[in-house]
N, C-alpha and C positions, 0 to 999 in steps of 0.2 A: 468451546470458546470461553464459556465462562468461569472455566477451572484454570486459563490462562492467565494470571490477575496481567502481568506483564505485558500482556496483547492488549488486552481491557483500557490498561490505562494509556498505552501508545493512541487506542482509537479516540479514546475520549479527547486527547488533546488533538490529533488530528481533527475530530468535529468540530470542537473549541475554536481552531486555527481561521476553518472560515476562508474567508478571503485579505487576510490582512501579511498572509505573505505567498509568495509564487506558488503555485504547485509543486517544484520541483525543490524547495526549501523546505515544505513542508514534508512532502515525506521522504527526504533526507534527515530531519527528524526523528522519523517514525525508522530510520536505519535501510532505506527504500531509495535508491538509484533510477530514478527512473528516465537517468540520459544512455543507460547502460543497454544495448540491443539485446541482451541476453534477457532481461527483464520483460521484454513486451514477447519474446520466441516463446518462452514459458508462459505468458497469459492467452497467447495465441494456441499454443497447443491444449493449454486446459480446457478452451472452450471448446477446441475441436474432438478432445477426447470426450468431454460432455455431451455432442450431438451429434458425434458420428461412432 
């Protein structure tokens, strides 16, 4: 992660962000869709590939 500067600084602003805009504002910032159903199937399987 650290040799990503470009991910580094996408997070930092997202911490920054805080509460002062939507969730869904913020990380569409960050280049992150998170009304997009394909977005939550690929966090659902990562965690499923992690514990099963």
């Amino acid at each position: 992660v650290r040799e990503n500067r470009e991910f580094v600084e996408k997070f930092k602003k997202f911490l920054k962000a805080g509460s002062s805009k939507s969730p869904k504002d913020i990380f569409m910032d960050m280049g992150i869709d998170i009304t997009d159903r394909s977005f939550w199937e690929k966090g659902v399987e990562t965690i499923k590939d992690f514990y099963l």
